[in-house]
N, CA, C and O atoms as CSV, one atom per row, in Angstrom:
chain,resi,resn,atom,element,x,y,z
A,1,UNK,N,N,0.843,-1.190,0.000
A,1,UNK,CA,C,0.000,0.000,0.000
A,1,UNK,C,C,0.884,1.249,0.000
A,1,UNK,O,O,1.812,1.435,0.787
A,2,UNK,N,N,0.523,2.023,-0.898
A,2,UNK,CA,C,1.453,3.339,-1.192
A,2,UNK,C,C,0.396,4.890,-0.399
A,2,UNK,O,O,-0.661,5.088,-0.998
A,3,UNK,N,N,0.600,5.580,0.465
A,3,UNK,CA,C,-0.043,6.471,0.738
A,3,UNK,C,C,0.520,7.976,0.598
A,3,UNK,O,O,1.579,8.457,1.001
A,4,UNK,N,N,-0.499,8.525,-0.077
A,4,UNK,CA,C,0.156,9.735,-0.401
A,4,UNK,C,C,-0.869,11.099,0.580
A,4,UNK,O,O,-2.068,11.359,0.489
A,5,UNK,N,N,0.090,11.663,1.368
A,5,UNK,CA,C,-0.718,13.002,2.058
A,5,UNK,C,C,-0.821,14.151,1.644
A,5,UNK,O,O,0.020,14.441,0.794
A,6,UNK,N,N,-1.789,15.216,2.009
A,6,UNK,CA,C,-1.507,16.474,0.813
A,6,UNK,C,C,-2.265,16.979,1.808
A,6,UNK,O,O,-2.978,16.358,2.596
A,7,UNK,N,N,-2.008,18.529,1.705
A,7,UNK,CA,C,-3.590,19.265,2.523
A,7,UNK,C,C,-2.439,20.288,3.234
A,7,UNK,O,O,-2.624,21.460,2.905
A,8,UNK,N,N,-1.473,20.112,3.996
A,8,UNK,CA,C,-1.193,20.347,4.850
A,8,UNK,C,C,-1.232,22.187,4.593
A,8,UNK,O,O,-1.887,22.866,3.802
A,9,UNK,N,N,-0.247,22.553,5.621
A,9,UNK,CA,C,-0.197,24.325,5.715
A,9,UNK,C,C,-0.105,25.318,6.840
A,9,UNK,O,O,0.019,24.713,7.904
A,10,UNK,N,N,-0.120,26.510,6.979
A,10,UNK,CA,C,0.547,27.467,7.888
A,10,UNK,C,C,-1.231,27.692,7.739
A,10,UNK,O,O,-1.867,27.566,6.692
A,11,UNK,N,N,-1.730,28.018,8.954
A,11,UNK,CA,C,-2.937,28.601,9.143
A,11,UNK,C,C,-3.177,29.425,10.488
A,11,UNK,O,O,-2.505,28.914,11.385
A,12,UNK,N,N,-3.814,30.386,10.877
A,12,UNK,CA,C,-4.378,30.803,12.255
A,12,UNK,C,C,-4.661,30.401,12.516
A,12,UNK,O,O,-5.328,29.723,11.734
A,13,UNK,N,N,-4.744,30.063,13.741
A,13,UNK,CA,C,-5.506,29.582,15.365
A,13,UNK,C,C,-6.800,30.069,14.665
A,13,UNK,O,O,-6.867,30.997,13.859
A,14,UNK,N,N,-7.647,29.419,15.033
A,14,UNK,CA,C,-9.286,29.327,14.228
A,14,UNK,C,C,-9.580,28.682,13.362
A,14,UNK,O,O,-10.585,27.972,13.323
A,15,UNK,N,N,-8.621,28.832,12.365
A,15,UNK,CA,C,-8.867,28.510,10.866
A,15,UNK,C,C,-8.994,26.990,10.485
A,15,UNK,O,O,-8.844,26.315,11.503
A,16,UNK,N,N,-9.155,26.443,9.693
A,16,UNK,CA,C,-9.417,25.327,9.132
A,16,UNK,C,C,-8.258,24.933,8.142
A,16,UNK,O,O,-7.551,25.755,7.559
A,17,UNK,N,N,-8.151,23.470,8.023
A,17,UNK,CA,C,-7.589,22.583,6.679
A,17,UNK,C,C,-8.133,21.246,6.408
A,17,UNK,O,O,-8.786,20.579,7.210
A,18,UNK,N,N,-7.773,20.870,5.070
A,18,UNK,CA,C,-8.486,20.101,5.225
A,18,UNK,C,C,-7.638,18.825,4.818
A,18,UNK,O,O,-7.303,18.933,3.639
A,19,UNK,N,N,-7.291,17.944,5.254
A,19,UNK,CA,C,-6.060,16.784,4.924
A,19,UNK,C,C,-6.527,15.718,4.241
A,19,UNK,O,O,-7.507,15.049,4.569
A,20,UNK,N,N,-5.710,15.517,3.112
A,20,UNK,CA,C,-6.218,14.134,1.847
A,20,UNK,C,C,-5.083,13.121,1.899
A,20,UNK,O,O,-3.866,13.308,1.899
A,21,UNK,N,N,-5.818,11.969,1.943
A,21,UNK,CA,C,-4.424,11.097,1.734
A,21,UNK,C,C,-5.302,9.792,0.622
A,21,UNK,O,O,-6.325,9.168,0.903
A,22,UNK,N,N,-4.692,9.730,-0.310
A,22,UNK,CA,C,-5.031,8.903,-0.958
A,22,UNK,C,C,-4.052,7.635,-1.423
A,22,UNK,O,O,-2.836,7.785,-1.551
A,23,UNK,N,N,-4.559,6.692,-1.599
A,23,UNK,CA,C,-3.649,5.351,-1.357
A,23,UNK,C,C,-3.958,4.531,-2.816
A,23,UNK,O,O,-4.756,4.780,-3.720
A,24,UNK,N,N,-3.009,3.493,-2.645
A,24,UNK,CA,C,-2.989,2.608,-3.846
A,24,UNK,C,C,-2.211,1.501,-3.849
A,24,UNK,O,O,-1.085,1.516,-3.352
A,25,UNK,N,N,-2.757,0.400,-4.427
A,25,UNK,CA,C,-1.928,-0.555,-4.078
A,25,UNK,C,C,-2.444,-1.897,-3.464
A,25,UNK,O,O,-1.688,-2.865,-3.374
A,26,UNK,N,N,-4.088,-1.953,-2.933
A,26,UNK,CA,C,-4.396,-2.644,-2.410
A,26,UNK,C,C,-6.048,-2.347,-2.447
A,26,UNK,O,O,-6.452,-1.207,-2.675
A,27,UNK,N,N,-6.669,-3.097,-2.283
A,27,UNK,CA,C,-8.088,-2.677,-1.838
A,27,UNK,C,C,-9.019,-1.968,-0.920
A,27,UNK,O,O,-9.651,-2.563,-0.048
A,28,UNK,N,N,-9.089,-0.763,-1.117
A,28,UNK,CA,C,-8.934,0.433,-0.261
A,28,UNK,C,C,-10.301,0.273,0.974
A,28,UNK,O,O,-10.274,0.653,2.145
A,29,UNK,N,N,-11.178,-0.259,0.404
A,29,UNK,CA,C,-12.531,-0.722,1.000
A,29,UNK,C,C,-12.367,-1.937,2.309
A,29,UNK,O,O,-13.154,-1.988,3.254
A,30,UNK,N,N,-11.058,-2.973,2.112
A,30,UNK,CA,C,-10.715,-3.643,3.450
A,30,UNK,C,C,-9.422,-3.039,3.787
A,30,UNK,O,O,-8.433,-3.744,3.984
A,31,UNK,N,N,-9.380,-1.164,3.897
A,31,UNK,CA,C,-7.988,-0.804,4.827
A,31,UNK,C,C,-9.244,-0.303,5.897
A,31,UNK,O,O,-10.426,0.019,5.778
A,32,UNK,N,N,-8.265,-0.435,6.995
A,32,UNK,CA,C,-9.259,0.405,8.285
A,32,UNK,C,C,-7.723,1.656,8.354
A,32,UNK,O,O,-6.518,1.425,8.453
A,33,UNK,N,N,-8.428,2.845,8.256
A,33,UNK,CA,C,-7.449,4.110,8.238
A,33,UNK,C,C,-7.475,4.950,9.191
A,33,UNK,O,O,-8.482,5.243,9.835
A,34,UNK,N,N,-6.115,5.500,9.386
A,34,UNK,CA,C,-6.031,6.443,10.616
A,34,UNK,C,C,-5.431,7.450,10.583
A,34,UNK,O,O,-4.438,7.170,9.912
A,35,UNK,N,N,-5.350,8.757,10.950
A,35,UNK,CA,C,-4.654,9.899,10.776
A,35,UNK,C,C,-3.856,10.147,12.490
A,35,UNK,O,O,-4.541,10.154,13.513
A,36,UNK,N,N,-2.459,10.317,12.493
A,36,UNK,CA,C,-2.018,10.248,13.496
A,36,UNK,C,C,-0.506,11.233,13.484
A,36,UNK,O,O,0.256,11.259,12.518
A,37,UNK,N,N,-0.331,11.861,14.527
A,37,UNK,CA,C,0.440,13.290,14.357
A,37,UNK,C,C,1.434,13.414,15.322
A,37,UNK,O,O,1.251,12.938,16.443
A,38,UNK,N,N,2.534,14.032,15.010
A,38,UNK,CA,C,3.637,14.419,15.718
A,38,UNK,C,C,4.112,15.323,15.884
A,38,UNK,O,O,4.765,15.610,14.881
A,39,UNK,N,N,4.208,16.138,16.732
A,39,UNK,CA,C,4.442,17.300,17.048
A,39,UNK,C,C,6.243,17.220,17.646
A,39,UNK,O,O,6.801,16.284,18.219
A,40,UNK,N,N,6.956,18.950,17.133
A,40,UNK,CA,C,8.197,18.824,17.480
A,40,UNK,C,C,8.430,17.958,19.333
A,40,UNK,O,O,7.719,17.885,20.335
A,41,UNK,N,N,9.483,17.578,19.042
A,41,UNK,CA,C,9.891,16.518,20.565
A,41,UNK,C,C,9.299,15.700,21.085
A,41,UNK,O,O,9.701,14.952,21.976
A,42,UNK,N,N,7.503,15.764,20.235
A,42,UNK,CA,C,6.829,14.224,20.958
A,42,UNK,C,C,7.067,13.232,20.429
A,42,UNK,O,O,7.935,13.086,19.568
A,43,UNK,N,N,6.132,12.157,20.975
A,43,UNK,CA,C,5.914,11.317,20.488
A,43,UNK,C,C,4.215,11.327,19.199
A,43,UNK,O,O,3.179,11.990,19.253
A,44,UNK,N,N,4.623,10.433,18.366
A,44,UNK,CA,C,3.913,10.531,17.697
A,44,UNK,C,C,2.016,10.105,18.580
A,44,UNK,O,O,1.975,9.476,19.638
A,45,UNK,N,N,1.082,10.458,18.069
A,45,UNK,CA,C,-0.294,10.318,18.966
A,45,UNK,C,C,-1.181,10.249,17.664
A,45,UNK,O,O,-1.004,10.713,16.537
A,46,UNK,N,N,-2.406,9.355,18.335
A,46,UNK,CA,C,-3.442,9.037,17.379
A,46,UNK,C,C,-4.407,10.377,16.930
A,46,UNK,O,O,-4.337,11.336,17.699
A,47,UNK,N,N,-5.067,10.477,16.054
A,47,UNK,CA,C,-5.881,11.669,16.138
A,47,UNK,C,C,-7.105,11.415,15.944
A,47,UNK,O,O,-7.963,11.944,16.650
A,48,UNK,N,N,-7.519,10.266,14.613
A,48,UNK,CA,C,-8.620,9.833,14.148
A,48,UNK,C,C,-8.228,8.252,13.535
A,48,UNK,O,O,-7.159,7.904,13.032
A,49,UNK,N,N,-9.484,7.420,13.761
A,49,UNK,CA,C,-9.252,6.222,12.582
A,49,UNK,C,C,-11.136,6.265,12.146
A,49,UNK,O,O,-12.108,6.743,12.731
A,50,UNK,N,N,-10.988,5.606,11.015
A,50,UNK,CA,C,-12.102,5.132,10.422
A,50,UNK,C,C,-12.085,3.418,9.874
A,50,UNK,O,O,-11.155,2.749,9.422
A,51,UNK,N,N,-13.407,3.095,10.113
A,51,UNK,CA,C,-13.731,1.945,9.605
A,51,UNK,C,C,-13.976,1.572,8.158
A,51,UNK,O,O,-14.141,2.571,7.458
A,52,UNK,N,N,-14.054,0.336,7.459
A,52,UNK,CA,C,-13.749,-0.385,6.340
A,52,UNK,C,C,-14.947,0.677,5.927
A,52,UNK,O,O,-14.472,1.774,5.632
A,53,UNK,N,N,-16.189,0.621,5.849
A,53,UNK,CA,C,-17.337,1.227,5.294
A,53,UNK,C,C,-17.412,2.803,5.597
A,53,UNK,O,O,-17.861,3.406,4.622
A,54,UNK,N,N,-17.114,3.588,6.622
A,54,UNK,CA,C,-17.199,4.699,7.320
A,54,UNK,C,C,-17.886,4.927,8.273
A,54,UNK,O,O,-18.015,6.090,8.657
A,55,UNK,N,N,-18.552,3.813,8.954
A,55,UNK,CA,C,-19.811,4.257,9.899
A,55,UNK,C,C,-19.637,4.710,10.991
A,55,UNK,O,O,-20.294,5.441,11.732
A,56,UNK,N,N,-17.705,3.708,11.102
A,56,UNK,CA,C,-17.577,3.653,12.633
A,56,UNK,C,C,-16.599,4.687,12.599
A,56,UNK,O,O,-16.169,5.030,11.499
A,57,UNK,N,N,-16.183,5.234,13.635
A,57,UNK,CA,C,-15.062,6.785,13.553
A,57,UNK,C,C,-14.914,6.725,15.178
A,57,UNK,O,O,-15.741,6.294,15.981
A,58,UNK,N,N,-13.438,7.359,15.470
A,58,UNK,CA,C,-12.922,7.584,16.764
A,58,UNK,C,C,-11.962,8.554,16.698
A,58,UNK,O,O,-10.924,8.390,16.057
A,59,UNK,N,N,-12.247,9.659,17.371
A,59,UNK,CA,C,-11.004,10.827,17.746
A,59,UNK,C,C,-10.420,10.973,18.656
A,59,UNK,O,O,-10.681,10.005,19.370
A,60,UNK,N,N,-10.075,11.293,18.903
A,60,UNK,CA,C,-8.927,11.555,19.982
A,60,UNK,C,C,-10.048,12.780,21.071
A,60,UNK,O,O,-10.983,13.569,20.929
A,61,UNK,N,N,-9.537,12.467,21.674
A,61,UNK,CA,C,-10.368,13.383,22.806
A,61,UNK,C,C,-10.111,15.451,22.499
A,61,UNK,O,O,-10.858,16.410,22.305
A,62,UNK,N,N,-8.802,15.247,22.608
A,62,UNK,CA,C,-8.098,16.595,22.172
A,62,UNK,C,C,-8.897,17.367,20.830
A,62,UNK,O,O,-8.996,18.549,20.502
A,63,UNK,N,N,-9.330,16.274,20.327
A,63,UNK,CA,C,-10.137,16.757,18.587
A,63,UNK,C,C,-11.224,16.721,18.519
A,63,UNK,O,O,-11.789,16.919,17.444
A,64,UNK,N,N,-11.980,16.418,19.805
A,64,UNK,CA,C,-13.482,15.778,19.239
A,64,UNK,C,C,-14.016,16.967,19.253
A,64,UNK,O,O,-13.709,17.839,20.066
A,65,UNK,N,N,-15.090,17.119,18.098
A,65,UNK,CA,C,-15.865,18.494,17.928
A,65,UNK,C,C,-15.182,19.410,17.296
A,65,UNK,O,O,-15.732,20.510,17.230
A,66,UNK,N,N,-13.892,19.272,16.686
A,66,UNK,CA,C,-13.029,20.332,15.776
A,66,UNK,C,C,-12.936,19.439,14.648
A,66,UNK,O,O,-13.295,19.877,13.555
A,67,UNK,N,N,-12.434,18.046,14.755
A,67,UNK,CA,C,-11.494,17.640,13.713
A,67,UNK,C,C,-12.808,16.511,13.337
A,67,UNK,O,O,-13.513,15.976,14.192
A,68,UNK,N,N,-12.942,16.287,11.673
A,68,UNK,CA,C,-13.778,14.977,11.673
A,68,UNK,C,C,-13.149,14.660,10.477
A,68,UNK,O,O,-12.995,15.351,9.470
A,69,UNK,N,N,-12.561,12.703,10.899
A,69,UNK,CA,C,-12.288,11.857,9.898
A,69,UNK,C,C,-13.562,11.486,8.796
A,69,UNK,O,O,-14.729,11.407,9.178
A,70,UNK,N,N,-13.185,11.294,7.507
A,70,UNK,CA,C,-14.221,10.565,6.669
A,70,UNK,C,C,-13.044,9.803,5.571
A,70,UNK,O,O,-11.816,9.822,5.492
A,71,UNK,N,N,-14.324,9.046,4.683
A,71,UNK,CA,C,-13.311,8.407,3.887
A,71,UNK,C,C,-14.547,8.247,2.155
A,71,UNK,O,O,-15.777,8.202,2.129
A,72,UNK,N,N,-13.564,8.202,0.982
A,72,UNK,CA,C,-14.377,7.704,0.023
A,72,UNK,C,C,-13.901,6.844,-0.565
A,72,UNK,O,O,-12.931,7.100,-1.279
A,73,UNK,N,N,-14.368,5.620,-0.488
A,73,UNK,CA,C,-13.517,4.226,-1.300
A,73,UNK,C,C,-13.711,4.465,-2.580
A,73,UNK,O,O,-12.895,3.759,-3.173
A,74,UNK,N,N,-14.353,5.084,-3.361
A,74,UNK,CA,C,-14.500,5.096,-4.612
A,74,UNK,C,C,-13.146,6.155,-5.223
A,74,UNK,O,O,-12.477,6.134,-6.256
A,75,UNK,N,N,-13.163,7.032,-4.020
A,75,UNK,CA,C,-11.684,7.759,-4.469
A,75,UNK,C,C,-10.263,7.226,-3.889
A,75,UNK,O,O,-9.138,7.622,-4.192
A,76,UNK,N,N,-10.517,6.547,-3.269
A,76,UNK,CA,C,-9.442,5.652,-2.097
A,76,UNK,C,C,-8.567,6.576,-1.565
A,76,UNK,O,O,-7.385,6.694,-1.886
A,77,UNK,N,N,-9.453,7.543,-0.352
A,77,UNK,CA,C,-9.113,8.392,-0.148
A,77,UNK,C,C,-9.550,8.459,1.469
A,77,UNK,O,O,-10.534,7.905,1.959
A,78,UNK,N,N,-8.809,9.077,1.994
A,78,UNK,CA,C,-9.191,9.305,4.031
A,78,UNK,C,C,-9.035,11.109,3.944
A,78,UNK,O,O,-8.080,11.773,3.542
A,79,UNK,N,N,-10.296,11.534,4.458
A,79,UNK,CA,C,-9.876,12.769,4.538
A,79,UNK,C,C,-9.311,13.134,6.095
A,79,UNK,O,O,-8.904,12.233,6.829
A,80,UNK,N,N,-9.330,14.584,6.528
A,80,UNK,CA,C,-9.006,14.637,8.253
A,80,UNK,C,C,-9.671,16.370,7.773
A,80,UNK,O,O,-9.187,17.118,6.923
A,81,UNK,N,N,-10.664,16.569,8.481
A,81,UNK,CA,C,-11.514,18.059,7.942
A,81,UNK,C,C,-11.292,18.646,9.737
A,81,UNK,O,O,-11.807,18.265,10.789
A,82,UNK,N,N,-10.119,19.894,9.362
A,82,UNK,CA,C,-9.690,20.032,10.725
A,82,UNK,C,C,-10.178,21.682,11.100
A,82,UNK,O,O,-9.678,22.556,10.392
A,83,UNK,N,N,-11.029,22.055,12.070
A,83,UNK,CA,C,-12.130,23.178,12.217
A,83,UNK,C,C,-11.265,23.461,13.361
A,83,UNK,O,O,-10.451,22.718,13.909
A,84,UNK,N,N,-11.640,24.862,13.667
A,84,UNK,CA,C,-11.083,25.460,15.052
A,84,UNK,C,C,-9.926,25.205,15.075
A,84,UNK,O,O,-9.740,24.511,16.074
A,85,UNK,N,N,-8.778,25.403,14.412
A,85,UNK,CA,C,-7.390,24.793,14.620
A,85,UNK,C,C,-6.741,25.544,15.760
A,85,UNK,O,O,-7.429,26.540,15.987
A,86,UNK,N,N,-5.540,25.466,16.693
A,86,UNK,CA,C,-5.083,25.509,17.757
A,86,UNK,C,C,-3.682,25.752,17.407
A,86,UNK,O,O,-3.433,25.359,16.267
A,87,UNK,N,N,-2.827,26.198,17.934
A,87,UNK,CA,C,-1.296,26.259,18.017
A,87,UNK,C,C,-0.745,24.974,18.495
A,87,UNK,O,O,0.151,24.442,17.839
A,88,UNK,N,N,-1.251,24.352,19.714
A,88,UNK,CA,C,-0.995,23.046,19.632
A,88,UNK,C,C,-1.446,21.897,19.155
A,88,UNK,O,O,-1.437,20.830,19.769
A,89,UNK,N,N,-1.963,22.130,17.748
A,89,UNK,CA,C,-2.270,21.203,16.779
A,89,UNK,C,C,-1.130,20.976,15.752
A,89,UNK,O,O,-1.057,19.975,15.039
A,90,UNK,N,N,-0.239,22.015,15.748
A,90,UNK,CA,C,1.110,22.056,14.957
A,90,UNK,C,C,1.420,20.748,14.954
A,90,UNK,O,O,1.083,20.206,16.007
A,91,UNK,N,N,2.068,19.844,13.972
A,91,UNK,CA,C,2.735,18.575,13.712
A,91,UNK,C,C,2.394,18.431,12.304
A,91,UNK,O,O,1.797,19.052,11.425
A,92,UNK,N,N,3.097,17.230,12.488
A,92,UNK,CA,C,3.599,16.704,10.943
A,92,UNK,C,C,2.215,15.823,11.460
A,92,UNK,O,O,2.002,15.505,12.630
A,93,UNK,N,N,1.264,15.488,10.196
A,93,UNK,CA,C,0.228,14.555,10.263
A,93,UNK,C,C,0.629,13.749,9.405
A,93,UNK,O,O,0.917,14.073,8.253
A,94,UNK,N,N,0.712,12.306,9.987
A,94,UNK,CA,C,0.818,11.088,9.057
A,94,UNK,C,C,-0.978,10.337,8.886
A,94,UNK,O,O,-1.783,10.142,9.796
A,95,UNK,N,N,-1.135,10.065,7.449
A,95,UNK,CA,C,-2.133,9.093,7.416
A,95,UNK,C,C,-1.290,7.807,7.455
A,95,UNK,O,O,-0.098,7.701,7.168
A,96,UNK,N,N,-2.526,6.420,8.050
A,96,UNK,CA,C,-1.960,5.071,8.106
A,96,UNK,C,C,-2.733,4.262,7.564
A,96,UNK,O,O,-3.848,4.680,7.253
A,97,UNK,N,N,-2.441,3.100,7.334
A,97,UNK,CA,C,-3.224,1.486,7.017
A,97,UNK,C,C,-3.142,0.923,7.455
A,97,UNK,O,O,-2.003,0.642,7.825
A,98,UNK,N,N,-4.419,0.033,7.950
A,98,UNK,CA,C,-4.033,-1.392,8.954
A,98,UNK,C,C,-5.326,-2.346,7.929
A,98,UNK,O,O,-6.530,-2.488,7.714
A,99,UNK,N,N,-4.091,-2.750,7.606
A,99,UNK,CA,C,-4.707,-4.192,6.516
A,99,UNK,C,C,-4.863,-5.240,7.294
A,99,UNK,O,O,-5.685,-5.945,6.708
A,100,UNK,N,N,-4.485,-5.858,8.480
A,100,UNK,CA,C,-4.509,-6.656,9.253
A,100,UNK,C,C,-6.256,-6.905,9.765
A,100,UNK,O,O,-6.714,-8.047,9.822
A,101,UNK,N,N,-7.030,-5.780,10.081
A,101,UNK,CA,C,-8.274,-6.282,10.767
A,101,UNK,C,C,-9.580,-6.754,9.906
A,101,UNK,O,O,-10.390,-6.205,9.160
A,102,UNK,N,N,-9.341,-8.097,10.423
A,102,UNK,CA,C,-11.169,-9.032,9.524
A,102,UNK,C,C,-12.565,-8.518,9.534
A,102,UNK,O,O,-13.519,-8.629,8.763
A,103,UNK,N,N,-12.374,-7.958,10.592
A,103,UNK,CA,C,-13.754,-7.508,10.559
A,103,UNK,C,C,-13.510,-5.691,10.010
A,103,UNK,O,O,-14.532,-5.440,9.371
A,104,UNK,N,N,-12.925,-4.872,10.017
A,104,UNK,CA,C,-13.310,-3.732,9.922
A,104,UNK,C,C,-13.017,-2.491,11.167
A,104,UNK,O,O,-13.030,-1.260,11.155
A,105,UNK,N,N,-12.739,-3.610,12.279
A,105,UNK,CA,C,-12.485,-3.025,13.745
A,105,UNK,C,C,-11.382,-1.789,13.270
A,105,UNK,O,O,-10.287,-1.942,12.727
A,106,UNK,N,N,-11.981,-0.666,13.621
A,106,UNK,CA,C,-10.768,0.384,14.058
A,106,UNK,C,C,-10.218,0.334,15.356
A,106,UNK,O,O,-10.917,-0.016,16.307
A,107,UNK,N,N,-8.546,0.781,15.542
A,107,UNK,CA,C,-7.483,1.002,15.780
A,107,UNK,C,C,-7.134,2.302,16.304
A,107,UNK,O,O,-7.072,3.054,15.331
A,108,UNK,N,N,-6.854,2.990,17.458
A,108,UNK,CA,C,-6.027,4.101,17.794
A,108,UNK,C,C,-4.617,3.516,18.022
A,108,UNK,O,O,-3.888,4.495,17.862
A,109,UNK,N,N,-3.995,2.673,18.251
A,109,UNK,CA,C,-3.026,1.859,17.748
A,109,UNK,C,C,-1.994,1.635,17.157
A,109,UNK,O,O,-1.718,0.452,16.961
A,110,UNK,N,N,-1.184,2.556,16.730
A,110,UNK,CA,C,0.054,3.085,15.817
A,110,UNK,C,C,0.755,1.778,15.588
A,110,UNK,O,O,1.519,1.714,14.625
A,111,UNK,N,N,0.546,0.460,16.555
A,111,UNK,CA,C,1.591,-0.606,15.885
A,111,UNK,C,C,0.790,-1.361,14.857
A,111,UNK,O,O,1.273,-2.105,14.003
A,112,UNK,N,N,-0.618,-1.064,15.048
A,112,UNK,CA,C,-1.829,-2.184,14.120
A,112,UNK,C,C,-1.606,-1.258,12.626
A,112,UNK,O,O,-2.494,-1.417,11.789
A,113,UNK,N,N,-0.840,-0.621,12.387
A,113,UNK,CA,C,-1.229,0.379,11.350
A,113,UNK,C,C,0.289,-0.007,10.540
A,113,UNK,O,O,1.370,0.293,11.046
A,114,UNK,N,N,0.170,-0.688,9.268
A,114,UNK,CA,C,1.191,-1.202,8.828
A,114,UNK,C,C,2.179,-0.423,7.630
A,114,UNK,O,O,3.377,-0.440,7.350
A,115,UNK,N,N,0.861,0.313,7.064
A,115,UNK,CA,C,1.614,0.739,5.890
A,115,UNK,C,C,1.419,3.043,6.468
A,115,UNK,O,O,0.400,3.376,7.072
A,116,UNK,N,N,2.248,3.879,6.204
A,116,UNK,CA,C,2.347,5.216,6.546
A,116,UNK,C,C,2.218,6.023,5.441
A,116,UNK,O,O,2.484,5.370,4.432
A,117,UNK,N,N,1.831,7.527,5.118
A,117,UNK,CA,C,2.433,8.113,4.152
A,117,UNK,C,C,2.959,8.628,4.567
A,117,UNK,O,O,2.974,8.662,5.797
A,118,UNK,N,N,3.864,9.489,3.692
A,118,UNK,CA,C,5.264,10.307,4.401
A,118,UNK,C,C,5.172,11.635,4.749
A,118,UNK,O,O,6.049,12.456,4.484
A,119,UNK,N,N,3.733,11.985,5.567
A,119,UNK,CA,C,3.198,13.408,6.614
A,119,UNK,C,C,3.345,14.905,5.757
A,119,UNK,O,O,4.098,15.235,4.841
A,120,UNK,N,N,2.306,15.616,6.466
A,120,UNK,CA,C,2.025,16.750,5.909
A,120,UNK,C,C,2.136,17.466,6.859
A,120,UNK,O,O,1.435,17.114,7.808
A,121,UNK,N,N,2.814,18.464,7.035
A,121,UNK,CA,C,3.243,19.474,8.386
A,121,UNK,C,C,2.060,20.634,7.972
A,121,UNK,O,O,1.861,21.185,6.890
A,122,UNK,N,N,1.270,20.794,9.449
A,122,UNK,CA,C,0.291,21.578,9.633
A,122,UNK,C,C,0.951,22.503,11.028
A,122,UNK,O,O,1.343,22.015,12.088
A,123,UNK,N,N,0.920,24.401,10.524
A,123,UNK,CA,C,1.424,25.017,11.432
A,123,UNK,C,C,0.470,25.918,11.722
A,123,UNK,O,O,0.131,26.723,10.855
A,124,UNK,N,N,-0.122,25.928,13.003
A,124,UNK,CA,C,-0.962,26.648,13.066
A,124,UNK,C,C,-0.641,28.198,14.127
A,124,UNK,O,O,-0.450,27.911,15.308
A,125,UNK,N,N,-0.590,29.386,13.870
A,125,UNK,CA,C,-0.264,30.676,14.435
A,125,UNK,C,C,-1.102,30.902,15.418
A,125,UNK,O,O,-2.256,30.482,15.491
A,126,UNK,N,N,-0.395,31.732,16.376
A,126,UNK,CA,C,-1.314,32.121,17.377
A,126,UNK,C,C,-1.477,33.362,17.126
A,126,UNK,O,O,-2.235,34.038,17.822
């Protein structure tokens, strides 16, 4: 699975972006996907995953009510639609794949997540 991220950018505290990662390489409809971020000196942290179909979704506590994951298999694509942005939202955002789960089960999980794209740095101003 090849993942490619795009979206990223310098924005105000308030402002919005909106993050695309589109993939290839595999059957995009059994990846369960996740968007997960690193900020300078941390450790990397989960932000969002979505399920095989889209029904099921989980954020991170820090995001809930700003940030909402979606996905379109027909474009084989995970978005991350990020509202109210923050100064400490700054990081490099990686999208992920976890081809591993049978049923569809999402993952906050960074080791279940096998395949990465290579992150989109989101800087947000105060």
């Amino acid at each position: 699975v090849q993942l490619q991220a795009s979206g990223g950018g310098l924005v105000q505290a308030g402002g919005s972006l909106r993050l695309s990662c589109v993939a290839s390489g595999r059957t995009f409809s059994r990846l369960v996907m996740g968007w997960f971020r690193q900020a300078p000196g941390k450790e990397r942290e989960f932000v969002a995953t979505i399920s095989w179909g889209g029904t099921v979704k989980q954020h991170h506590n820090s995001v809930k009510g700003r940030f909402t994951i979606s996905r379109d298999n027909a474009e084989k694509s995970v978005y991350l639609q990020m509202n109210s942005l923050k100064p400490e939202d700054t990081a490099v955002y990686y999208c992920a794949a976890d081809d591993g789960s049978v049923s569809g089960a999402i993952s906050t999980t960074a080791d279940r997540y096998h395949y990465w794209g290579q992150g989109t740095l989101v800087t947000v101003s105060s």
